[in-house]
DSSP file (Angstrom, degrees, kcal/mol; ACC not computed):
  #  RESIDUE AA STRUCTURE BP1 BP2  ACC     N-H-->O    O-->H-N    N-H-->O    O-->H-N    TCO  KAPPA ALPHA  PHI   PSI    X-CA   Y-CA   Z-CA
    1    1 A X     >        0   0    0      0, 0.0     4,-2.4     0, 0.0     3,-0.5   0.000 360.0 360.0 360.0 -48.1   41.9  -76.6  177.8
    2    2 A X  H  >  +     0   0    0      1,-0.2     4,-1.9     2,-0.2     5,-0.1   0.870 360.0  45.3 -32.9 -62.8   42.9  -74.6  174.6
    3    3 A X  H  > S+     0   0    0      2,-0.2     4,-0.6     1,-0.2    -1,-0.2   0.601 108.3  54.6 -45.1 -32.8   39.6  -73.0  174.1
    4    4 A X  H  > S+     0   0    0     -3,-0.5     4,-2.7     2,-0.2     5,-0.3   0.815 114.1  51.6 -81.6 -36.9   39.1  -72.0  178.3
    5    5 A X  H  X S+     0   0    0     -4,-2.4     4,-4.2     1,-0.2     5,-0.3   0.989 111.1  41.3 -71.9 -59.5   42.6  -70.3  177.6
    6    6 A X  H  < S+     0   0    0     -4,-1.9    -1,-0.2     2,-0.2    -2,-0.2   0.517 114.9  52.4 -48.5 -13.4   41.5  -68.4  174.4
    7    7 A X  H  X S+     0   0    0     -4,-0.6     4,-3.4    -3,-0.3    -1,-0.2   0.904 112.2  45.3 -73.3 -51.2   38.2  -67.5  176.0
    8    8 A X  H  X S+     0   0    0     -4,-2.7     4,-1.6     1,-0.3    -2,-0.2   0.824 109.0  55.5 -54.5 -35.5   40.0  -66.1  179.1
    9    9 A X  H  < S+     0   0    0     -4,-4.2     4,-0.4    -5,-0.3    -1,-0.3   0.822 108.9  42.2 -77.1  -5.9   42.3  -64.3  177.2
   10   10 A X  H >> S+     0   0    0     -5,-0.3     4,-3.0     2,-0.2     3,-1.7   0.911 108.4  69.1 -96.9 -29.3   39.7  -62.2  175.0
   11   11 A X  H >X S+     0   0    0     -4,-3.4     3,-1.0     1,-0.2     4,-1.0   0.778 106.9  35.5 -36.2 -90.8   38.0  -61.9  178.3
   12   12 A X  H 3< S+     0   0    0     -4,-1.6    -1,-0.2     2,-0.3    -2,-0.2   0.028 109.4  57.5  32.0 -37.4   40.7  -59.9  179.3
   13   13 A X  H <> S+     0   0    0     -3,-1.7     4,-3.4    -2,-0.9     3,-0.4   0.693 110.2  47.0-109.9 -65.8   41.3  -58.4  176.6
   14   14 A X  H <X S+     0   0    0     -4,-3.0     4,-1.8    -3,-1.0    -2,-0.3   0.924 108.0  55.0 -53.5 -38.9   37.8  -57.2  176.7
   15   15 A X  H  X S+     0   0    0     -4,-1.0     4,-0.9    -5,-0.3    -1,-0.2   0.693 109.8  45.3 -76.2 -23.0   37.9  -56.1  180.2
   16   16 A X  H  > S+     0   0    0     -3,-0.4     4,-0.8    -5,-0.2    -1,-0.2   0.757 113.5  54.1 -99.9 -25.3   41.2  -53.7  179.6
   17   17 A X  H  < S+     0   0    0     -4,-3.4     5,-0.3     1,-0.2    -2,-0.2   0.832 109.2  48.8 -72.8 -24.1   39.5  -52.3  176.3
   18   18 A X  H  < S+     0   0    0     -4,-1.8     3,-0.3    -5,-0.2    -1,-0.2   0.891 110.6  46.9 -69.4 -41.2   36.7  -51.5  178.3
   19   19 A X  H  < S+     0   0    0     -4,-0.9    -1,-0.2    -5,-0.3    -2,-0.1   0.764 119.2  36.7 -39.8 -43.9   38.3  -49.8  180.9
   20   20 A X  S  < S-     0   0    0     -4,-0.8    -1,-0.2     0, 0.0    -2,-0.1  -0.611  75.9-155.6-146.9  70.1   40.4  -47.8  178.9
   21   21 A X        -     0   0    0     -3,-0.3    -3,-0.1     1,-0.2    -4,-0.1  -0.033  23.5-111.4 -64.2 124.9   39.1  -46.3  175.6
   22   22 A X        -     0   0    0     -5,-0.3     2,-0.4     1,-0.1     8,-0.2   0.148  29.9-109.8 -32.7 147.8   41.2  -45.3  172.8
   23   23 A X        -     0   0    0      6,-0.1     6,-0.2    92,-0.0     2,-0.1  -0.833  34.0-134.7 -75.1 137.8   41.7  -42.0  172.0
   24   24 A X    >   -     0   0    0      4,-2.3     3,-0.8    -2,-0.4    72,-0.0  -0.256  25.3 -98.5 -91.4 172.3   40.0  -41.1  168.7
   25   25 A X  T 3  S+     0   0    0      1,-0.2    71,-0.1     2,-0.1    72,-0.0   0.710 121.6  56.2 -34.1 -53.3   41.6  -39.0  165.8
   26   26 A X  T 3  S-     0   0    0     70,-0.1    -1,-0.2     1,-0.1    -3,-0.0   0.198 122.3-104.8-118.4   1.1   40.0  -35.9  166.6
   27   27 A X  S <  S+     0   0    0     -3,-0.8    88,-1.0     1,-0.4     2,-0.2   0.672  83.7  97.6 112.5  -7.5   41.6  -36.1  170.3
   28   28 A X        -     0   0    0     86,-0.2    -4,-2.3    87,-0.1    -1,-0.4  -0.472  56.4-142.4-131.9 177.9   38.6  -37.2  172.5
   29   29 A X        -     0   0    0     -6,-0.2     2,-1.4    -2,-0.2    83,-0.3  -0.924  30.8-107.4-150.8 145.7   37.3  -40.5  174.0
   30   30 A X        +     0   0    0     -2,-0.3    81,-0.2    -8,-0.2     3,-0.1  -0.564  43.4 166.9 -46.8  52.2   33.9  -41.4  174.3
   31   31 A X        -     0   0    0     -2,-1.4     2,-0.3    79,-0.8    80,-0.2   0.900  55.4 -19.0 -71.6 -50.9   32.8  -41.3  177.9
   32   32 A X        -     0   0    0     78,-0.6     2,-0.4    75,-0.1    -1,-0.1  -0.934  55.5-121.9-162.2 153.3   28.9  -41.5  178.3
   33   33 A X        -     0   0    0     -2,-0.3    75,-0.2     1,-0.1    77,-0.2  -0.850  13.3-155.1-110.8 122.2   26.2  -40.9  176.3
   34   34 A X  S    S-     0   0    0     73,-2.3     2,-0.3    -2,-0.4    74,-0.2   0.818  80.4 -21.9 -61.5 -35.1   23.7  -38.2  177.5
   35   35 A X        -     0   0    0     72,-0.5     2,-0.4    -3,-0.1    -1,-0.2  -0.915  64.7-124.6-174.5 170.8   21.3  -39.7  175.8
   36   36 A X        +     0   0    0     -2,-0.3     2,-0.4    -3,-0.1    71,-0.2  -0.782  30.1 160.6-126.5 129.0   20.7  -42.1  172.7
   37   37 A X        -     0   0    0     69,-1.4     3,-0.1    -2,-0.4    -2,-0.0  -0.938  20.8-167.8-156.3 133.8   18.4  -41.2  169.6
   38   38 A X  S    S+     0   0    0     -2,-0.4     2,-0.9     1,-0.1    -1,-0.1   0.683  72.2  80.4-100.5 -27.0   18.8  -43.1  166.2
   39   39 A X        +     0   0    0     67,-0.1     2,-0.5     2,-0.0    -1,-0.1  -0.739  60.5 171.1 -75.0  94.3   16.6  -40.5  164.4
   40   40 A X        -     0   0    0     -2,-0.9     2,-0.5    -3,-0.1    41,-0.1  -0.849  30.2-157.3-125.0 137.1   18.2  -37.7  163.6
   41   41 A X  E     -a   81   0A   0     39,-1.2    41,-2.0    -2,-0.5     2,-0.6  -0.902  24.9-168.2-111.2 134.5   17.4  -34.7  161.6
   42   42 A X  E     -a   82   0A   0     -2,-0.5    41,-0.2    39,-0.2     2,-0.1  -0.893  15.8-175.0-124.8 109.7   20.6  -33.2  160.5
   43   43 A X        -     0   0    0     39,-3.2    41,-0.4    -2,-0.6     2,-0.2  -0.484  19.1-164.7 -80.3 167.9   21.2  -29.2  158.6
   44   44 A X        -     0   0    0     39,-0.1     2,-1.0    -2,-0.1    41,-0.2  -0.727   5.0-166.2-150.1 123.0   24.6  -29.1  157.8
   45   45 A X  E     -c   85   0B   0     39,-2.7    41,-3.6    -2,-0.2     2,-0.3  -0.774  11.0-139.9-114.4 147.4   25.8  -25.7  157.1
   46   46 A X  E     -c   86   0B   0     -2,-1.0    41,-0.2    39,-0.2     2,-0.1  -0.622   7.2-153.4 -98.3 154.3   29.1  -25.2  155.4
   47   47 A X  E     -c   87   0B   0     39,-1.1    41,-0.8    -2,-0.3     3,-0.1  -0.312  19.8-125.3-120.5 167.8   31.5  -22.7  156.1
   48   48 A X  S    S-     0   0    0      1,-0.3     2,-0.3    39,-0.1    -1,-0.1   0.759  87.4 -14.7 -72.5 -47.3   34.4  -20.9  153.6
   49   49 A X  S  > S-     0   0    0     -3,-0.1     4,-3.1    42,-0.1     5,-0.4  -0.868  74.3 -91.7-150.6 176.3   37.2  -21.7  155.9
   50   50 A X  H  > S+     0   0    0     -2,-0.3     4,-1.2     1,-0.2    20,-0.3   0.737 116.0  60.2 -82.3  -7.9   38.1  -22.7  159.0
   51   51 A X  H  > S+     0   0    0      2,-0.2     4,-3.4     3,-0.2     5,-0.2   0.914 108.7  52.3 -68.8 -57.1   38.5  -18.9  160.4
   52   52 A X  H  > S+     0   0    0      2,-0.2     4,-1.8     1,-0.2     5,-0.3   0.998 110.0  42.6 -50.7 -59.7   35.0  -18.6  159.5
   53   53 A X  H  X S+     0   0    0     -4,-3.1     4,-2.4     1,-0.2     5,-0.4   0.989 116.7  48.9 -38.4 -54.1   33.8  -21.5  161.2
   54   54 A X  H  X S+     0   0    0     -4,-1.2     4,-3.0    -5,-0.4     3,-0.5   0.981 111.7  45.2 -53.5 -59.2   35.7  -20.7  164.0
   55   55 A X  H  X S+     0   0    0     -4,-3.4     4,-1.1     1,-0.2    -2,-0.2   0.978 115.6  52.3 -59.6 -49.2   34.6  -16.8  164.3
   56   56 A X  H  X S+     0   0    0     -4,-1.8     4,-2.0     1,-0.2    -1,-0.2   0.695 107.9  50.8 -43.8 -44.7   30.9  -17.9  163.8
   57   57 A X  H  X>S+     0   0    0     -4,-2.4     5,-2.4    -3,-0.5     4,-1.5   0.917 113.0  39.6 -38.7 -74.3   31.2  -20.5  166.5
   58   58 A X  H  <5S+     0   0    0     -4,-3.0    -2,-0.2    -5,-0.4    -1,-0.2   0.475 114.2  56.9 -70.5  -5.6   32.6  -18.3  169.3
   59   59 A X  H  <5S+     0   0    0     -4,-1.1    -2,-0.2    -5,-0.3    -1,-0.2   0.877 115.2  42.7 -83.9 -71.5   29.8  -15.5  167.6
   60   60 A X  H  <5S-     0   0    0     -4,-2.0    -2,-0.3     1,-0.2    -3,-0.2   0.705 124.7-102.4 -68.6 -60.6   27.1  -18.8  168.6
   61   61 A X  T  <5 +     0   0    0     -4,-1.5    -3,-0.2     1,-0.1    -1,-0.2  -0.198  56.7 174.1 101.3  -7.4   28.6  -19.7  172.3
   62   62 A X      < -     0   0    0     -5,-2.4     2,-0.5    -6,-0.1    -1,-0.1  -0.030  29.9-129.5 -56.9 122.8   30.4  -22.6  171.0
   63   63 A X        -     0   0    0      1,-0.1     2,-1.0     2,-0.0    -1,-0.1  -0.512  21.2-143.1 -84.5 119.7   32.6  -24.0  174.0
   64   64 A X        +     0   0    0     -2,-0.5     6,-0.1     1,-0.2    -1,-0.1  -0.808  36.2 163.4-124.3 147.1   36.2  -24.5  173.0
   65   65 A X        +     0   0    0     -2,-1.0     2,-0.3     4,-0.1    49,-0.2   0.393  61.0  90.0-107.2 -27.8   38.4  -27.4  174.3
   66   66 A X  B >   -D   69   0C   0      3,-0.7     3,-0.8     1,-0.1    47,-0.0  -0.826  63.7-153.4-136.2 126.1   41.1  -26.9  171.4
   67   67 A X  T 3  S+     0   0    0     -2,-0.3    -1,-0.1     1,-0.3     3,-0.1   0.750 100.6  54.2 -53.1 -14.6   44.1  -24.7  171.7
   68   68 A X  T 3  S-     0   0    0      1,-0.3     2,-0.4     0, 0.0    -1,-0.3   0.841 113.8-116.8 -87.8 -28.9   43.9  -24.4  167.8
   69   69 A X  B <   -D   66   0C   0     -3,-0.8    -3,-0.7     3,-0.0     2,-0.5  -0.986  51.3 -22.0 139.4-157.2   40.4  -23.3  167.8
   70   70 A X        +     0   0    0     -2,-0.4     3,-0.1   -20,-0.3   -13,-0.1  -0.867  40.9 172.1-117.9  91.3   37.2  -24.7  166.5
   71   71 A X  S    S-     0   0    0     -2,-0.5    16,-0.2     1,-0.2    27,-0.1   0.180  78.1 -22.7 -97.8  21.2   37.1  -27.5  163.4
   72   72 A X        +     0   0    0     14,-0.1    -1,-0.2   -22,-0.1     2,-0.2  -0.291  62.1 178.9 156.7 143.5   33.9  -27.7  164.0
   73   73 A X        -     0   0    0     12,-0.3    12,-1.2    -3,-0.1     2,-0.1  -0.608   7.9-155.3-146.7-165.3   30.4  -27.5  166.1
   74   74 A X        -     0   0    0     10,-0.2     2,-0.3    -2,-0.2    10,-0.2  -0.424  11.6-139.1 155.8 125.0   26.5  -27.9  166.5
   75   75 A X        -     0   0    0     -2,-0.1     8,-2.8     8,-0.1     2,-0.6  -0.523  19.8-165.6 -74.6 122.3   23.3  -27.1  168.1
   76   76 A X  B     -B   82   0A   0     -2,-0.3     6,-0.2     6,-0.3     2,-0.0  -0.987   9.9-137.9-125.3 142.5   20.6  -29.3  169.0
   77   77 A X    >   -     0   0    0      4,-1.1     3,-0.8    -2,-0.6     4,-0.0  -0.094  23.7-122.8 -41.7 138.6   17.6  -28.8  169.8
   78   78 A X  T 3  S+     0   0    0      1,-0.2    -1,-0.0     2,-0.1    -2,-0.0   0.594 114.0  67.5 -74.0  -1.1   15.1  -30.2  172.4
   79   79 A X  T 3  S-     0   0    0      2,-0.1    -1,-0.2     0, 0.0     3,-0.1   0.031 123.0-107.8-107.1  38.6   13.0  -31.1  169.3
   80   80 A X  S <  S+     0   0    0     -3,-0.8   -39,-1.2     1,-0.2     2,-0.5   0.878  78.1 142.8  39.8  45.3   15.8  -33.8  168.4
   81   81 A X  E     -a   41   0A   0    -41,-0.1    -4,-1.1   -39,-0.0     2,-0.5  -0.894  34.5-158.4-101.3 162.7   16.7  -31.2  165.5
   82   82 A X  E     -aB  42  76A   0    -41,-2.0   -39,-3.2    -2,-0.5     2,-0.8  -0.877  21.1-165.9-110.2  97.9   20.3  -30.9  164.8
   83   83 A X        -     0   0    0     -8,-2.8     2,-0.6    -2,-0.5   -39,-0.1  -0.734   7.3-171.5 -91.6 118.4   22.7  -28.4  163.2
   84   84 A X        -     0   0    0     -2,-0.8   -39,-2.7   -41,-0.4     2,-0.8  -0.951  12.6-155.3-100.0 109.9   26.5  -29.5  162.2
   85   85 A X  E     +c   45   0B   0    -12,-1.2     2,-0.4    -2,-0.6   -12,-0.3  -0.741  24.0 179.5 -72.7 116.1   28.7  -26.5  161.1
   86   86 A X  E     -c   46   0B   0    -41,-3.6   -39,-1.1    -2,-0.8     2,-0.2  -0.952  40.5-110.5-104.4 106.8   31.4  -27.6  158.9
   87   87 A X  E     -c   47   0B   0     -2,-0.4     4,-0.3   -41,-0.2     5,-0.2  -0.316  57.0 -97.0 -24.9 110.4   33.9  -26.6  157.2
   88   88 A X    >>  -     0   0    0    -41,-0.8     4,-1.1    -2,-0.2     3,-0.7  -0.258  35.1-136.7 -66.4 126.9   33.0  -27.0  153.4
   89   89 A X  T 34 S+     0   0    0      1,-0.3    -1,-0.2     2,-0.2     6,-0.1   0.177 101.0  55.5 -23.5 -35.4   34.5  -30.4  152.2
   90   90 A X  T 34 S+     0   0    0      2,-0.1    -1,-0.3     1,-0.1    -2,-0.1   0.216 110.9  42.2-107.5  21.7   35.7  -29.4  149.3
   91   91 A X  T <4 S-     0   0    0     -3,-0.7     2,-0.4    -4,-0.3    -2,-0.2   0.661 137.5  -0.4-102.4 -39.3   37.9  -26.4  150.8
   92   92 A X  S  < S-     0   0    0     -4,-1.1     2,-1.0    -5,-0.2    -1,-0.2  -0.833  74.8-144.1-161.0 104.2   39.3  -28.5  153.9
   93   93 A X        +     0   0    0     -2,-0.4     2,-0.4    -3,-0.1    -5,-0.1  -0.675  25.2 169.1 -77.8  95.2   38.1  -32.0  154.2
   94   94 A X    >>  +     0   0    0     -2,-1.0     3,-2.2    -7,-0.2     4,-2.0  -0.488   5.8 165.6-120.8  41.5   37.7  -33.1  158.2
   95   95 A X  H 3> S+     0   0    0     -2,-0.4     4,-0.9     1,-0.3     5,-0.3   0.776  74.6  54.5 -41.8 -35.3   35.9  -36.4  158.3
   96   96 A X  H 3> S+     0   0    0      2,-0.1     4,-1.2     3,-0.1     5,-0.3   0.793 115.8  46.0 -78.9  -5.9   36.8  -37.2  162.4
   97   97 A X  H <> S+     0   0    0     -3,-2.2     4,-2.3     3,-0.2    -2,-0.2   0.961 107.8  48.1 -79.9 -72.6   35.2  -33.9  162.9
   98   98 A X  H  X S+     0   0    0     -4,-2.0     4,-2.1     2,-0.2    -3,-0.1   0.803 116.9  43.7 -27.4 -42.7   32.3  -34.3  160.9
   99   99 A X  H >X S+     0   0    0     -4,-0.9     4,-2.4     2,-0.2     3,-1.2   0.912 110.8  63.1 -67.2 -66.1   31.6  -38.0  162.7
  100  100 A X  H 3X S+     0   0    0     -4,-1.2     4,-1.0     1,-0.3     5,-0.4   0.836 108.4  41.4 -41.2 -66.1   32.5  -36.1  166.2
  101  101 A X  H >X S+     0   0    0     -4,-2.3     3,-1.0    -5,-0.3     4,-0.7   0.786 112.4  45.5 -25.6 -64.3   29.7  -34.1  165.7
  102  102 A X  H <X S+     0   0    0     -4,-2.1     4,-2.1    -3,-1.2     5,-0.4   0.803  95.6  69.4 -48.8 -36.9   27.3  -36.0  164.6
  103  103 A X  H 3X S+     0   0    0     -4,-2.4     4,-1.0     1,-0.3    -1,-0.2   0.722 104.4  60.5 -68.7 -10.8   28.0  -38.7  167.3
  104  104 A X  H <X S+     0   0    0     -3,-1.0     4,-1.1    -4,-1.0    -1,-0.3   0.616 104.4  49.4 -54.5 -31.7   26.3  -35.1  169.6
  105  105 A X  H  < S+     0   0    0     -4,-0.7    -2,-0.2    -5,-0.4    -1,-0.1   0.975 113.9  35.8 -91.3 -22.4   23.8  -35.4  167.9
  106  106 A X  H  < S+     0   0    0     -4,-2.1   -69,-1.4     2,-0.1    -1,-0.2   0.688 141.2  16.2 -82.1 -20.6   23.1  -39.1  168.3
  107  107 A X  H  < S-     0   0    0     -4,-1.0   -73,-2.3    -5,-0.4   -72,-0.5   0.268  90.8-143.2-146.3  23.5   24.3  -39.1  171.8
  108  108 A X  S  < S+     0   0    0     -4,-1.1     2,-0.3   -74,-0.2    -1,-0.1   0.061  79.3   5.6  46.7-152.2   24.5  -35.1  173.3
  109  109 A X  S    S+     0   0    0      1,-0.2   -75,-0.4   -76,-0.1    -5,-0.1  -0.207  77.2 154.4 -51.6 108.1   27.6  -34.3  175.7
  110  110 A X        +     0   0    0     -2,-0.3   -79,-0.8   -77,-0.2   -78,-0.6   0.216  56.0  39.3-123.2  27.1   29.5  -37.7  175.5
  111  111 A X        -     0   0    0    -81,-0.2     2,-0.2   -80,-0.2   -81,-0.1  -0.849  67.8-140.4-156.8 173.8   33.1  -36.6  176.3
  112  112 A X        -     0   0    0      1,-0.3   -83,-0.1   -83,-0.3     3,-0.1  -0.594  59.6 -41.1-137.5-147.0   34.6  -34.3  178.7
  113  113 A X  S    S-     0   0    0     -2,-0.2    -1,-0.3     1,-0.1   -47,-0.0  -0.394  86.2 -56.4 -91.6-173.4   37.6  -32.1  177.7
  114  114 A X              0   0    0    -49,-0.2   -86,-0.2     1,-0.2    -1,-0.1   0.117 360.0 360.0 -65.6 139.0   40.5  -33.2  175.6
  115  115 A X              0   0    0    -88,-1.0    -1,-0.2    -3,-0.1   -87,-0.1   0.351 360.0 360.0 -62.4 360.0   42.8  -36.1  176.3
């Protein structure tokens, strides 16, 4: 009887995480994947600061969601290539940005705009 109660509750448990995904760091949730690719070629070019990034971005079309700006963006390609703009790492380090990105490139529009 213990065990059918401890299944049901992480049944449960799963079933309300599924529902209702956390918010990540960087402000987004995970919605659907456009499409799935485990091979990825990945540039990354690095920026001075985050004004550059930013101007360079809005220069490129880069759609932005964040009242603050842009910390960070990337182009892909129909030929599964990938670009990540960054801020360089060692001016202003932005690791959920850096993932968020990449996770476009492994899985294209996968969010809609900011929680």
């Amino acid at each position: 009887m213990r065990r059918h109660r401890l299944a049901a509750g992480l049944l449960a448990l799963a079933a309300l995480v599924g529902c209702n995904p956390p918010t990540a760091k960087d402000g987004y949730r995970f919605e659907r994947a456009e499409w799935s690719s485990s091979q990825l070629r990945v540039t990354l070019v690095l920026h001075p600061s985050i004004e550059d990034l930013d101007r360079e971005g809005r220069r490129a079309g880069a759609i932005v969601q964040r009242d603050e700006g842009i910390a960070a963006w990337s182009l892909i390609d129909a030929h599964g290539n990938c670009t990540i703009h960054i801020v360089d790492p060692t001016r202003l380090y932005l690791p959920e940005f850096i993932g968020h990105e990449l996770a476009h490139c492994a899985f294209g529009r996968f969010h809609g705009a900011r929680s």
